[in-house]
Backbone as JSON Lines, residues from 0, in Angstrom:
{"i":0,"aa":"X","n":[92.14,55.15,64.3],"ca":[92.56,53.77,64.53],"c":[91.34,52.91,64.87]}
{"i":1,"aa":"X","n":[91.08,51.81,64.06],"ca":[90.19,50.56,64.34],"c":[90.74,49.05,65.25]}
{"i":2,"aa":"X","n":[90.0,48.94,66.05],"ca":[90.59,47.54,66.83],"c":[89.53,46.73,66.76]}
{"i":3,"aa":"X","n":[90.36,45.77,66.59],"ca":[88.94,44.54,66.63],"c":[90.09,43.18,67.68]}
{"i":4,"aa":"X","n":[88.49,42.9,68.63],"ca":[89.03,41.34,69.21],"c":[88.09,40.08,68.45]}
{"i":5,"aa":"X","n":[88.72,39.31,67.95],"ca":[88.59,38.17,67.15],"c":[87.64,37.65,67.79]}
{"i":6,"aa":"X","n":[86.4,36.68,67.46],"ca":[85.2,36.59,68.46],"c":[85.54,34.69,67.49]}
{"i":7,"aa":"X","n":[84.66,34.19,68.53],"ca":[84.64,32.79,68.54],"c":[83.81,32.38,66.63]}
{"i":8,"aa":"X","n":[82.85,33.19,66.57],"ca":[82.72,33.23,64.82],"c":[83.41,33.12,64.04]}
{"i":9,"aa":"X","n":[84.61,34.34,64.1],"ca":[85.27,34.52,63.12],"c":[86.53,34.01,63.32]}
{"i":10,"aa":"X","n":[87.09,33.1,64.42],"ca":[88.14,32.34,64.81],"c":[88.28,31.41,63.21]}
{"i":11,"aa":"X","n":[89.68,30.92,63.11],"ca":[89.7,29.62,61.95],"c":[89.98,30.3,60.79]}
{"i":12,"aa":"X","n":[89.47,31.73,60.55],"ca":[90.09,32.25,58.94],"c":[91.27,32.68,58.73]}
{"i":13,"aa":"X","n":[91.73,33.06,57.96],"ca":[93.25,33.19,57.62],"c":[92.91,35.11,57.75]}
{"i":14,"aa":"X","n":[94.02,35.69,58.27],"ca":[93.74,36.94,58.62],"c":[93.61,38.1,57.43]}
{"i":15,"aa":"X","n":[94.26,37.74,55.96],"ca":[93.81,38.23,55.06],"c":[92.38,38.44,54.58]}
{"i":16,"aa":"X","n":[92.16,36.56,54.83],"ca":[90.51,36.26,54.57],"c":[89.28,37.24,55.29]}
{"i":17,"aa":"X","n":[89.71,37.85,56.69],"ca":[88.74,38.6,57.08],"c":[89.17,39.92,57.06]}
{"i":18,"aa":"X","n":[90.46,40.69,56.41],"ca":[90.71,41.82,56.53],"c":[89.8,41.95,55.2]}
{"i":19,"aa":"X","n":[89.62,40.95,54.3],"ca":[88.76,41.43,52.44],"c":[87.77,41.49,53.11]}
{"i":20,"aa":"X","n":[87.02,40.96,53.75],"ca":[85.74,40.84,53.84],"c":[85.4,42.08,54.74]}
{"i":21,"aa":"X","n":[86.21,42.4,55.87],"ca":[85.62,44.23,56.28],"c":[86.19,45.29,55.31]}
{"i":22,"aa":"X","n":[87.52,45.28,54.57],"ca":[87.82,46.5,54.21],"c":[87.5,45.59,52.64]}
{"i":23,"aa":"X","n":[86.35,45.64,52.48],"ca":[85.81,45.02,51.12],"c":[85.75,45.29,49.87]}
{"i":24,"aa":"X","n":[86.09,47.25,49.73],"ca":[85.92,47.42,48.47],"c":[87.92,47.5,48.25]}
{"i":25,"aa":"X","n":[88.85,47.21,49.21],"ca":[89.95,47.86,49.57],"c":[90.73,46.49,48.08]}
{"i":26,"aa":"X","n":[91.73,46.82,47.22],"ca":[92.53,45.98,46.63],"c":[93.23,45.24,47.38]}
{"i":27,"aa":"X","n":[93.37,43.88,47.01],"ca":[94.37,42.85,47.87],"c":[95.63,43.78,48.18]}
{"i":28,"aa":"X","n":[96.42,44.22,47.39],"ca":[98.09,44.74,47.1],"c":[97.78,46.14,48.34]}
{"i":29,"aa":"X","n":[96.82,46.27,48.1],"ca":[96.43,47.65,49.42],"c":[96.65,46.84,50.93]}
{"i":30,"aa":"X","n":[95.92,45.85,51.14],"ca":[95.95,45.11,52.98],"c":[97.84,44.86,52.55]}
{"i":31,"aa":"X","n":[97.61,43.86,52.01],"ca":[99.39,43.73,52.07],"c":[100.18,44.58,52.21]}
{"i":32,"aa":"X","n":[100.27,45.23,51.08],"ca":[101.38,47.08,51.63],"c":[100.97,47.17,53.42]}
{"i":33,"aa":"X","n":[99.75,47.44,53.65],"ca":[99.65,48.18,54.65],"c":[100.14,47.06,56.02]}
{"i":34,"aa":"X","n":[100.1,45.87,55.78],"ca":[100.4,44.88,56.51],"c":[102.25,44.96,56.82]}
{"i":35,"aa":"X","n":[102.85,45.08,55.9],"ca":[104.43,45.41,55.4],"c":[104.62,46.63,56.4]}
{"i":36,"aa":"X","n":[104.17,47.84,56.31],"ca":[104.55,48.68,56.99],"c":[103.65,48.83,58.1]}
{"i":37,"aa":"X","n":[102.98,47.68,58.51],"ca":[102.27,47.45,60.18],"c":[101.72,48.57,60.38]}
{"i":38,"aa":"X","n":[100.89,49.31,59.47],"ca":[99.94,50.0,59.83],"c":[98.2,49.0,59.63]}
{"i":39,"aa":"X","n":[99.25,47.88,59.64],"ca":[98.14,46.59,60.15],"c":[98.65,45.98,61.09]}
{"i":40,"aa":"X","n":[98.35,45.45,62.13],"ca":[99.4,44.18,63.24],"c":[98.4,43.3,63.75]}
{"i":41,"aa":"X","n":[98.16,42.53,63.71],"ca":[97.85,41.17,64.73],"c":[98.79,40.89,65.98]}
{"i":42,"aa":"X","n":[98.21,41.18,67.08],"ca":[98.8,41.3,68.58],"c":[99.69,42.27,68.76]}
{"i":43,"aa":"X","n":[99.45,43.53,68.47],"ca":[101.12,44.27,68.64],"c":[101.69,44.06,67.33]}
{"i":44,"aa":"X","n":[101.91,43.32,66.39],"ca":[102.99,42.36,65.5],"c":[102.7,42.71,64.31]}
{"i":45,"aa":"X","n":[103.71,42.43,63.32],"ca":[103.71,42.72,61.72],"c":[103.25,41.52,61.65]}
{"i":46,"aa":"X","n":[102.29,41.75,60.83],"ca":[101.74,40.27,60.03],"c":[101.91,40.3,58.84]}
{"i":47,"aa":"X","n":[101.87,38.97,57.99],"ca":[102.01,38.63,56.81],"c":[100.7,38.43,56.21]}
{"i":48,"aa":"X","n":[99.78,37.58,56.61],"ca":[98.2,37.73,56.17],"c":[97.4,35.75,56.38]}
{"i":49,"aa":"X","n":[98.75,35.61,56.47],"ca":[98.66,33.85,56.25],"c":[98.3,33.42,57.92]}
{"i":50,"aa":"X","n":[98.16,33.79,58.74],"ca":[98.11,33.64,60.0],"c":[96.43,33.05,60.34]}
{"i":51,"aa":"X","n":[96.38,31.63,61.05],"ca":[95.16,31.77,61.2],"c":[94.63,32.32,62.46]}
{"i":52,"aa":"X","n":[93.07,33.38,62.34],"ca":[92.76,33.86,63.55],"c":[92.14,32.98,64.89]}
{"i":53,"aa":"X","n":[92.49,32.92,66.16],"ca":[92.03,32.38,67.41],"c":[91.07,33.49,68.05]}
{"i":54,"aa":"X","n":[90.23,33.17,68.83],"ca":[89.48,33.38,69.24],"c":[90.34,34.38,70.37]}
{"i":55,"aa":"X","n":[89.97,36.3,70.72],"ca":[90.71,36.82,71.56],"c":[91.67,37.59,71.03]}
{"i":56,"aa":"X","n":[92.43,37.09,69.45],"ca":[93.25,37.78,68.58],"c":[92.46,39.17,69.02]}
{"i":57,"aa":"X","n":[93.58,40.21,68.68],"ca":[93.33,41.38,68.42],"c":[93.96,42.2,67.44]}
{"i":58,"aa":"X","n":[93.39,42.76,66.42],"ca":[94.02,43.29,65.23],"c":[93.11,45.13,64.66]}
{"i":59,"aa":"X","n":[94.84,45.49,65.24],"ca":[94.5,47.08,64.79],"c":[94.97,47.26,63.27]}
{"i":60,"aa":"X","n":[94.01,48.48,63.27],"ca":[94.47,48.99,61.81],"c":[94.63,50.61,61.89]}
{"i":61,"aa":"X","n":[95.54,50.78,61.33],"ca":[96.14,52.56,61.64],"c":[95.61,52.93,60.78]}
{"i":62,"aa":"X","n":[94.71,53.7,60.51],"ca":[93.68,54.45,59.36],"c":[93.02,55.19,60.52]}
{"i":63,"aa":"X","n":[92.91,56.29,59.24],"ca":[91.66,57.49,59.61],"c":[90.35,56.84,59.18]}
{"i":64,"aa":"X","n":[89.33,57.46,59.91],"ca":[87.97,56.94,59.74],"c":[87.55,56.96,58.36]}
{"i":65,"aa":"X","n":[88.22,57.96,57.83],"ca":[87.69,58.35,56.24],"c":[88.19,56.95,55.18]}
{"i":66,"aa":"X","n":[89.31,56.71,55.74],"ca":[89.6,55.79,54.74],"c":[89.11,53.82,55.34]}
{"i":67,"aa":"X","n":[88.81,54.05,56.37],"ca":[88.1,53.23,56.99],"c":[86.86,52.94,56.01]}
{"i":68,"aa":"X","n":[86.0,54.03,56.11],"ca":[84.91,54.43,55.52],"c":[84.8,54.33,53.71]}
{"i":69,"aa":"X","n":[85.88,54.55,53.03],"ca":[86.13,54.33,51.9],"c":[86.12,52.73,51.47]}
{"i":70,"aa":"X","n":[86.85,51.84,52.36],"ca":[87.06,50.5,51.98],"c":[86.24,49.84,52.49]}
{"i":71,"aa":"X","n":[85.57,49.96,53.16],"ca":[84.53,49.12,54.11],"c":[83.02,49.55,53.7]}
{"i":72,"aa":"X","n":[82.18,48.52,52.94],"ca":[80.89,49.06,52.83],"c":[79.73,47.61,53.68]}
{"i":73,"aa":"X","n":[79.41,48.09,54.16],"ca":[78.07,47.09,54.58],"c":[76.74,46.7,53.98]}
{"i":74,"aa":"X","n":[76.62,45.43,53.83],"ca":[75.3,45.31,52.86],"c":[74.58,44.3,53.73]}
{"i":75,"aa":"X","n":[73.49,44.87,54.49],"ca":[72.43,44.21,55.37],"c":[71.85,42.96,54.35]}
{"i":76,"aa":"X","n":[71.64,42.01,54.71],"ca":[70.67,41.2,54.32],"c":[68.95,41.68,54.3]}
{"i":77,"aa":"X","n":[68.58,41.38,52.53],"ca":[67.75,41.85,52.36],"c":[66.53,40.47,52.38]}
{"i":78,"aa":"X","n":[65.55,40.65,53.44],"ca":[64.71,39.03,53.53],"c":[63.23,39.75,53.74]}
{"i":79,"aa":"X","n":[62.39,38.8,53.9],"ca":[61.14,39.07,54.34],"c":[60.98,38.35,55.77]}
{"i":80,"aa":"X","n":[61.49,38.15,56.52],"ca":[61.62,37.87,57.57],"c":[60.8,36.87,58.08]}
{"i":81,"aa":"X","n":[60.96,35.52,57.43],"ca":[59.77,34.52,57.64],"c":[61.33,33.21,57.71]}
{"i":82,"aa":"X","n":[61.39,32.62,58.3],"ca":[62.21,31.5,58.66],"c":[61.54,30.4,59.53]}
{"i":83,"aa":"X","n":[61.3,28.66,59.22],"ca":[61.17,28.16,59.89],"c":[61.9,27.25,60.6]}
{"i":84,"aa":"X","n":[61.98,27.53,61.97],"ca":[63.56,26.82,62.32],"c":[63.33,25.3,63.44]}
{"i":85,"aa":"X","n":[63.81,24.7,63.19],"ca":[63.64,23.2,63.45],"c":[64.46,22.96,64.65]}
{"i":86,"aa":"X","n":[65.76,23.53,64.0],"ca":[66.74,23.1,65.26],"c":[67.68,24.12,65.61]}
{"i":87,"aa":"X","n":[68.38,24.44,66.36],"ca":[69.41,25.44,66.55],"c":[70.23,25.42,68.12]}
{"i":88,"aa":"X","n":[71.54,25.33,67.7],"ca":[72.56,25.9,69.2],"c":[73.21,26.7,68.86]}
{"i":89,"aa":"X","n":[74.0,26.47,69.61],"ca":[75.66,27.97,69.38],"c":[75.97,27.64,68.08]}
{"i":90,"aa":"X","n":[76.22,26.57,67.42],"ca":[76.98,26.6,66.33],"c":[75.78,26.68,64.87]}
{"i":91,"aa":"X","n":[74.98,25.52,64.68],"ca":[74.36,25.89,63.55],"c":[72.65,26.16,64.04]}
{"i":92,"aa":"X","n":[72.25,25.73,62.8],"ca":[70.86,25.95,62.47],"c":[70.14,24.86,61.48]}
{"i":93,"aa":"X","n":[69.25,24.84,61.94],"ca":[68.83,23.79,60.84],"c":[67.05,24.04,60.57]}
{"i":94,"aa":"X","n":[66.86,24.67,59.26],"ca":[65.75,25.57,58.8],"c":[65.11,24.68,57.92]}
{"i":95,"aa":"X","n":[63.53,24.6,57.59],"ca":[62.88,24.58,56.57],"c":[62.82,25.76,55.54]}
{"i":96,"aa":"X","n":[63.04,25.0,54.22],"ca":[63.1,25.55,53.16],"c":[62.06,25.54,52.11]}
{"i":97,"aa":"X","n":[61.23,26.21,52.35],"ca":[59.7,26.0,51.18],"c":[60.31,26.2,49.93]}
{"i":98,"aa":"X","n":[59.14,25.06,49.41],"ca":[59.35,25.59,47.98],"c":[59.27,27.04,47.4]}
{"i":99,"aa":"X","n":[59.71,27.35,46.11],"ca":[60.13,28.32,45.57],"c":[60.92,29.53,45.98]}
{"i":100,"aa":"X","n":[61.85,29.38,46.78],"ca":[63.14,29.74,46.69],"c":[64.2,29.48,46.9]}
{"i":101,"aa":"X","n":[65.05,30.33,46.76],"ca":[66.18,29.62,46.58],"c":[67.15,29.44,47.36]}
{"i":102,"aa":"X","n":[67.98,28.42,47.12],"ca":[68.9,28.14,48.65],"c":[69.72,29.0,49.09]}
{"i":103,"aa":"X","n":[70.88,29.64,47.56],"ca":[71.69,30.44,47.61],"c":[71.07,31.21,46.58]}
{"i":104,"aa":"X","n":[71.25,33.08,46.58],"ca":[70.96,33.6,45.71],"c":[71.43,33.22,44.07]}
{"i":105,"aa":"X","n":[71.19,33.4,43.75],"ca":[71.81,33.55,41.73],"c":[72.39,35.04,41.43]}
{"i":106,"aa":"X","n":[71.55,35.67,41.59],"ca":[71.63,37.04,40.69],"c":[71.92,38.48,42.55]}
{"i":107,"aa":"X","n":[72.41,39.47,42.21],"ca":[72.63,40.25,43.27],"c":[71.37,40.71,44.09]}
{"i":108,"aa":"X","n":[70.33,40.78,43.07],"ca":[68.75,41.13,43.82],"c":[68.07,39.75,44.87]}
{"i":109,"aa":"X","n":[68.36,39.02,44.34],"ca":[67.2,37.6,44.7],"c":[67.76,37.48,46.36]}
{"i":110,"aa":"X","n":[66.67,36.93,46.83],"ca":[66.32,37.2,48.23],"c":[66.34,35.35,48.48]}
{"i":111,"aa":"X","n":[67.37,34.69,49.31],"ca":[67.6,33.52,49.28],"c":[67.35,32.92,50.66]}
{"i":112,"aa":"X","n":[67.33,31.64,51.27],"ca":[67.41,31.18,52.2],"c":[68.67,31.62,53.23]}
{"i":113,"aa":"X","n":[69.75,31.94,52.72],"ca":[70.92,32.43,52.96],"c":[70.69,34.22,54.28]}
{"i":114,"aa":"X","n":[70.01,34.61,53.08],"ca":[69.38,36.31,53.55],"c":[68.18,36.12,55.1]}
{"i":115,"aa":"X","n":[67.67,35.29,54.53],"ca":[66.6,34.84,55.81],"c":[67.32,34.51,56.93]}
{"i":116,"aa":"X","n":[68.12,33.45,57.04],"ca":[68.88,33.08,58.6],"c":[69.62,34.3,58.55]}
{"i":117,"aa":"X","n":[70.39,34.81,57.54],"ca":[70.99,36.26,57.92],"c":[70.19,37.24,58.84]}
{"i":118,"aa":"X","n":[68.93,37.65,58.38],"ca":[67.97,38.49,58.89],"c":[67.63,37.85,60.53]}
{"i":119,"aa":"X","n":[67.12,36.79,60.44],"ca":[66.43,35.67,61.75],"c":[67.34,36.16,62.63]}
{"i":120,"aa":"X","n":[69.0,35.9,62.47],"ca":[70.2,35.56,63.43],"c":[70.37,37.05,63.74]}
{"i":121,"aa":"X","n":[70.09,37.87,62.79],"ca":[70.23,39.48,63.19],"c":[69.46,40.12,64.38]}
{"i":122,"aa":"X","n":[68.11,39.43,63.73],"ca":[66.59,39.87,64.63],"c":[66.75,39.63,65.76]}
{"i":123,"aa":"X","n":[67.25,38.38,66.57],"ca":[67.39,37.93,67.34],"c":[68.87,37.96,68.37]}
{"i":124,"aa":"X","n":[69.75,38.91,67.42],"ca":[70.97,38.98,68.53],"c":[71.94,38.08,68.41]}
{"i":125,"aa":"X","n":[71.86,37.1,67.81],"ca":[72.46,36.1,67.69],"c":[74.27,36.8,66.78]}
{"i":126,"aa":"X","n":[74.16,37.23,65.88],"ca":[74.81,37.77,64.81],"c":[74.95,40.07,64.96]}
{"i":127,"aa":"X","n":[75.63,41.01,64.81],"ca":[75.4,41.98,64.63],"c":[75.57,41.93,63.14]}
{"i":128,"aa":"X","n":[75.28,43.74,63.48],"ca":[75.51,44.28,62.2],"c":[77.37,44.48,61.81]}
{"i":129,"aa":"X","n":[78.15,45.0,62.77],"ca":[79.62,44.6,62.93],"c":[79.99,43.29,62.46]}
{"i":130,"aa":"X","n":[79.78,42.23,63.3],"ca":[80.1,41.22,63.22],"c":[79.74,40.32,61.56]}
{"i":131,"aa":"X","n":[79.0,40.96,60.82],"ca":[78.48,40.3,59.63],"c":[79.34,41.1,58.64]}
{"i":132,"aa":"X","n":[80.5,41.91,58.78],"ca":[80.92,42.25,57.67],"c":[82.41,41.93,57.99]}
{"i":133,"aa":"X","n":[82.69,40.81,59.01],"ca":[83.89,39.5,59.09],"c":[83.15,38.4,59.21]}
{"i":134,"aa":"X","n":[82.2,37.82,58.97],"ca":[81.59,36.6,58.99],"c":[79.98,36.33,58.26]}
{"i":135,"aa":"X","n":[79.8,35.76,57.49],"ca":[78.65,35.9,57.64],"c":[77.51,34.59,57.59]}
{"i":136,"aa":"X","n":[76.71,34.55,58.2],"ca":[76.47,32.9,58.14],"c":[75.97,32.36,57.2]}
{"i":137,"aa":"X","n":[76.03,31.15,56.57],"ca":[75.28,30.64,55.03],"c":[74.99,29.16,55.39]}
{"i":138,"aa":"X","n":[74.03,28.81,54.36],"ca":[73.68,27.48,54.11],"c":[74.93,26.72,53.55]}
{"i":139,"aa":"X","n":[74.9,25.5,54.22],"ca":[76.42,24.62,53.55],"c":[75.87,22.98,52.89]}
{"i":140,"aa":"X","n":[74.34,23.15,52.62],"ca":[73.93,22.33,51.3],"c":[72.94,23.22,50.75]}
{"i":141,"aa":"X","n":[72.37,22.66,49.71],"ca":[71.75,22.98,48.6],"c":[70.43,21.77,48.48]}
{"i":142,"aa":"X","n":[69.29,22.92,48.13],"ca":[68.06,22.39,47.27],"c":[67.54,22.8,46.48]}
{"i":143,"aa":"X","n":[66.83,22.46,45.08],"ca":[66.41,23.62,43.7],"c":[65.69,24.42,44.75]}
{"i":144,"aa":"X","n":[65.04,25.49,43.85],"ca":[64.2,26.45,44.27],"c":[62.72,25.53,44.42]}
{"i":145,"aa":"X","n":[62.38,24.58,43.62],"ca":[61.33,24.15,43.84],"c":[61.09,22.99,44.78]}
{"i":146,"aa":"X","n":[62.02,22.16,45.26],"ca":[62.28,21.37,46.39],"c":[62.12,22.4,47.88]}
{"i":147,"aa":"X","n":[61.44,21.45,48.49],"ca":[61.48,21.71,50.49],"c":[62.24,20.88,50.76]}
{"i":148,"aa":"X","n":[62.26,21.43,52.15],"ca":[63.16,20.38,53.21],"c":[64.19,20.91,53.53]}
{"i":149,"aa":"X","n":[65.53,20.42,54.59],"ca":[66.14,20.83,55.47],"c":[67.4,21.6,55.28]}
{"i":150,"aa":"X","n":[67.62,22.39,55.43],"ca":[68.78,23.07,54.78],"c":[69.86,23.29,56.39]}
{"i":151,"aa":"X","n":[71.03,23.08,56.47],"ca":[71.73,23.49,57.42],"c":[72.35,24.9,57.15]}
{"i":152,"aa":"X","n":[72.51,25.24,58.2],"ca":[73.0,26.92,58.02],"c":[74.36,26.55,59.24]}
{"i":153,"aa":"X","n":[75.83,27.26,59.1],"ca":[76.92,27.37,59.9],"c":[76.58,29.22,60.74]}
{"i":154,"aa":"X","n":[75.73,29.08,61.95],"ca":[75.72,29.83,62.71],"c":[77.47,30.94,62.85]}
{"i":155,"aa":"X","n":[78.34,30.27,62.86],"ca":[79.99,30.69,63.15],"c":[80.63,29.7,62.31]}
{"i":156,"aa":"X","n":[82.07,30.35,61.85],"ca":[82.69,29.52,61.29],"c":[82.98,28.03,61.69]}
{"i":157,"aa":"X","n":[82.79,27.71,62.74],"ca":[83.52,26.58,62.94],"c":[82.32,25.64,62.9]}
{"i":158,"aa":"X","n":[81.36,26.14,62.94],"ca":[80.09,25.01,62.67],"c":[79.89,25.02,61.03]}
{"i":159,"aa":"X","n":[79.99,25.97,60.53],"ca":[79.94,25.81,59.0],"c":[80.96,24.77,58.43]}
{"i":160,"aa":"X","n":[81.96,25.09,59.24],"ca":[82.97,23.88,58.8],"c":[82.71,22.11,58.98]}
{"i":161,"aa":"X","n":[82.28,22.54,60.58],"ca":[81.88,21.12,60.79],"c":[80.7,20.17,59.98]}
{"i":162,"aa":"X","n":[80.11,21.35,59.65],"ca":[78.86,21.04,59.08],"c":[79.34,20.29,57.19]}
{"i":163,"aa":"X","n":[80.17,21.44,57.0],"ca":[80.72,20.65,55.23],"c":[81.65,19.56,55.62]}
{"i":164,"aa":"X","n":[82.02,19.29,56.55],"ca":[83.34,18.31,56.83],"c":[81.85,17.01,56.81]}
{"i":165,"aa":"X","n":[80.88,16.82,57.12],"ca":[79.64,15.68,57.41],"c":[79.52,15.4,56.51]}
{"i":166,"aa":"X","n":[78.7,16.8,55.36],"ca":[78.35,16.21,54.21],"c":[79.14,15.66,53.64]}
{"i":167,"aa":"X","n":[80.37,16.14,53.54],"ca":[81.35,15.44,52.76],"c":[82.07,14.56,53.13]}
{"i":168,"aa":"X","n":[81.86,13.8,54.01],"ca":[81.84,12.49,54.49],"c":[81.2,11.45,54.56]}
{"i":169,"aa":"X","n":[79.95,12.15,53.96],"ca":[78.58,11.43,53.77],"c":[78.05,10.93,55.51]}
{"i":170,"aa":"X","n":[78.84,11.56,56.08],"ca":[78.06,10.89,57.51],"c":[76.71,11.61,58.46]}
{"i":171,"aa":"X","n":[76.28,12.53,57.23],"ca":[74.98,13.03,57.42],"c":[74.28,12.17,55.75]}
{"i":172,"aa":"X","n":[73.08,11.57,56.09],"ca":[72.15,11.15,55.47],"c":[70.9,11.77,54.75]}
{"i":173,"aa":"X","n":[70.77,11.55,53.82],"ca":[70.01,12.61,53.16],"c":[68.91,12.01,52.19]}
{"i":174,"aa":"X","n":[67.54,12.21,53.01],"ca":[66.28,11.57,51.97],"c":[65.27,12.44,51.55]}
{"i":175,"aa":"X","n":[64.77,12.05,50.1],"ca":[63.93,12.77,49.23],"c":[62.84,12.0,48.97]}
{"i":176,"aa":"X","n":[61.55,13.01,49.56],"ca":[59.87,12.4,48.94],"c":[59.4,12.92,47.87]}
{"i":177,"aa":"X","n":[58.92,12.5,47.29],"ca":[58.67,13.05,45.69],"c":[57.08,12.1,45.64]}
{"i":178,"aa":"X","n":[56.67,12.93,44.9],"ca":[54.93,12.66,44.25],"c":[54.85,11.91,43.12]}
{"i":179,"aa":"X","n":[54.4,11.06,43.04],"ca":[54.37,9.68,42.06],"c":[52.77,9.85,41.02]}
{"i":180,"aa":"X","n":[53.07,9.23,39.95],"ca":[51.82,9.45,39.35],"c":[51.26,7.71,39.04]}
{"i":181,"aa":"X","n":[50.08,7.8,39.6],"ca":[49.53,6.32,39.38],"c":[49.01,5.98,40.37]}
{"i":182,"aa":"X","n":[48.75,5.17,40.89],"ca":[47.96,4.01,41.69],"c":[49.26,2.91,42.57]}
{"i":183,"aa":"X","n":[50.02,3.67,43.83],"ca":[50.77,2.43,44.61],"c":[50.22,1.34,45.29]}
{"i":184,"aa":"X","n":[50.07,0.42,44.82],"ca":[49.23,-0.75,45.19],"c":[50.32,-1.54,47.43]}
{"i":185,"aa":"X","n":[51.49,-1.54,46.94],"ca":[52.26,-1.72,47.59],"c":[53.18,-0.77,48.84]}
{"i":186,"aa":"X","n":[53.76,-0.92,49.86],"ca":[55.02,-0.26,50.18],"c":[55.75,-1.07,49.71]}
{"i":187,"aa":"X","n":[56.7,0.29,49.49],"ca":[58.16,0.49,48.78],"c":[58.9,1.3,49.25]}
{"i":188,"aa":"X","n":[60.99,1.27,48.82],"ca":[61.25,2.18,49.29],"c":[61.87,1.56,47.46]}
{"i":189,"aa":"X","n":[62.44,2.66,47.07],"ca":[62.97,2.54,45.69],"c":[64.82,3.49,45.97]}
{"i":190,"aa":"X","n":[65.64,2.94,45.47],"ca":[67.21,3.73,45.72],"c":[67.5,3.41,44.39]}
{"i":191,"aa":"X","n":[68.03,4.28,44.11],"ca":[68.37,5.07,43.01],"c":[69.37,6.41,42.93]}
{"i":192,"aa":"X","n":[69.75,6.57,41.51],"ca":[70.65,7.72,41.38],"c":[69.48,8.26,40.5]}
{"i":193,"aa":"X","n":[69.73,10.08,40.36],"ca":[69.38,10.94,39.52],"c":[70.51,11.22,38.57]}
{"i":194,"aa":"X","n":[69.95,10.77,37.18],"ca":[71.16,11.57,36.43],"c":[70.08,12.49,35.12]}
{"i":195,"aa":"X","n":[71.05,12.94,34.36],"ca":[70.15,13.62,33.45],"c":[70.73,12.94,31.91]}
{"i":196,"aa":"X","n":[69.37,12.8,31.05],"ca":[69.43,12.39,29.89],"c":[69.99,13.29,28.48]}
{"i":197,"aa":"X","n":[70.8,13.64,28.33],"ca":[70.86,14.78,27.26],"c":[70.6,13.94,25.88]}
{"i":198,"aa":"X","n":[69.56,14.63,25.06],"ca":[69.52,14.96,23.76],"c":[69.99,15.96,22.99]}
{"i":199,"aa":"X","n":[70.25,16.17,21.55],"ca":[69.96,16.91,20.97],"c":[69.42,17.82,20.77]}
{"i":200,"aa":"X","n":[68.62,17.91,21.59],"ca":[67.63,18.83,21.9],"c":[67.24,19.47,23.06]}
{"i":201,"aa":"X","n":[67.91,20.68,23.85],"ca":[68.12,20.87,25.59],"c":[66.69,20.74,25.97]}
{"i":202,"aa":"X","n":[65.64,21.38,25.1],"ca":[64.37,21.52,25.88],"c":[64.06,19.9,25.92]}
{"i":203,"aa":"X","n":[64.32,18.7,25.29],"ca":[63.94,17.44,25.65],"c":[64.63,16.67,27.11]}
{"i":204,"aa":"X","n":[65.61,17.54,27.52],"ca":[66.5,16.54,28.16],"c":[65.4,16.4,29.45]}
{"i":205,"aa":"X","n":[65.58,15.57,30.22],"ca":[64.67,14.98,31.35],"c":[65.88,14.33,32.74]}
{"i":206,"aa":"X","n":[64.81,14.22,33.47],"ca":[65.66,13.63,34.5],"c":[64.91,12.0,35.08]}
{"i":207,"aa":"X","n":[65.59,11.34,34.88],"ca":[64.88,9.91,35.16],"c":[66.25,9.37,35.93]}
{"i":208,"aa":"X","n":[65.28,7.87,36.85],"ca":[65.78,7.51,37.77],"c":[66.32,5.98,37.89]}
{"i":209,"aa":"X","n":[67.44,5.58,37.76],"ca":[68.15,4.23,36.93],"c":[68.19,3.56,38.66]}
C-alpha cells in the first residue's frame, strides 16, 4: 500500500491528473477500474477522478510494490546545472535565459530551460525527487532558442497558474532589444507587431516589422 498527503504544489489538479503523472506508464481505463473498486480512495472514500486536490488530501492506493513499480517510472531532469536566477519566492522563479537554448525541449534528448530550474529547484531542496513525479515545475512563456531574457518558471502549481492567468491578461509587460544595422543618429522607441512574410518560396520568407 502507497499513501500520499497532497502538498501545497500539487494542490489545484484534478485527482486523475496526478494519479497519470505518478502511475505514468499505467492506462487511463486501469486508474479508473481501480478507482471503481477503491483500491484507490481519496480520504477514506471512492473517488471518481474529477475531484480537485487541496492541500492535506490524502490518497491511498492498494497495490503491491511490484505493481507500483511497474506503472510508475521516474525520469530525473537531465541539465548542466548552470541557471541564472533573478528572482524567486515560494511560488515562482524568474531566470535568465541565454541565448541558444531552448525554452521548452523539442525532441526527448534536448536539455531545455525547463530541465535547468528542474535540476536548480532539485539541488537546492526546493522540489524532491518524489514530489516531481506529481508535479513538475516549467516555464509558462516562451523565447526562440536564439533570444535572451526573462523566462518565468511556476515553482508549484498555483504559481504556474497565476503566472499564465498574467500573461494572458496581458497584465505582465513584455519588452524586446534587438541589434540594428546602421548609424542611430536619434533616440527612439519604435512599437510594432512581428509578423511573417510568406512567399513561394519557404527559404525566402522573412520576418519584418509593420
Amino acid at each position: 500500500m502507497k499513501q500520499f498527503t497532497v502538498t501545497q504544489a500539487e494542490a489545484g489538479q484534478r485527482l486523475d491528473k496526478f494519479l497519470g503523472k505518478y502511475l505514468n506508464k499505467a492506462p487511463k481505463s486501469f486508474l479508473y477500474k481501480m478507482m471503481r473498486k477503491k483500491n484507490i480512495t481519496l480520504n477514506g472514500k471512492k473517488a471518481a477522478g474529477s475531484e480537485k486536490l487541496v492541500s492535506g488530501d490524502e490518497i491511498k492506493l492498494f497495490f503491491s510494490d511490484e505493481t507500483i513499480e511497474k506503472f510508475s517510472e521516474l525520469q530525473l531532469p537531465k541539465a548542466q546545472g548552470k541557471l541564472s536566477v533573478i528572482y524567486e519566492d515560494e511560488h515562482i522563479l524568474l531566470v535568465n535565459k541565454p541565448e541558444g537554448i531552448l525554452s521548452q525541449k523539442a525532441e526527448a534528448d534536448d536539455i531545455s530551460m525547463v530541465e535547468e530550474a528542474q535540476r536548480y529547484l532539485l539541488n537546492n531542496g526546493a522540489v524532491t525527487e518524489e514530489s516531481l513525479r506529481t508535479f513538475r515545475p516549467s516555464v509558462v512563456n516562451r523565447l526562440d532558442r536564439n533570444t535572451s531574457g526573462i523566462l518565468a518558471v511556476g515553482k508549484d502549481l498555483a504559481g504556474a497558474q497565476e503566472l499564465s492567468r498574467l500573461f494572458k491578461e496581458r497584465s505582465l509587460h513584455k519588452y524586446y532589444y534587438c541589434l540594428v544595422k546602421g548609424q542611430v543618429k536619434e533616440k527612439a522607441r519604435i512599437k510594432g507587431y512581428l509578423c511573417l512574410l510568406y512567399t513561394s518560396d519557404a527559404a525566402d520568407d522573412r520576418i519584418s516589422v509593420d
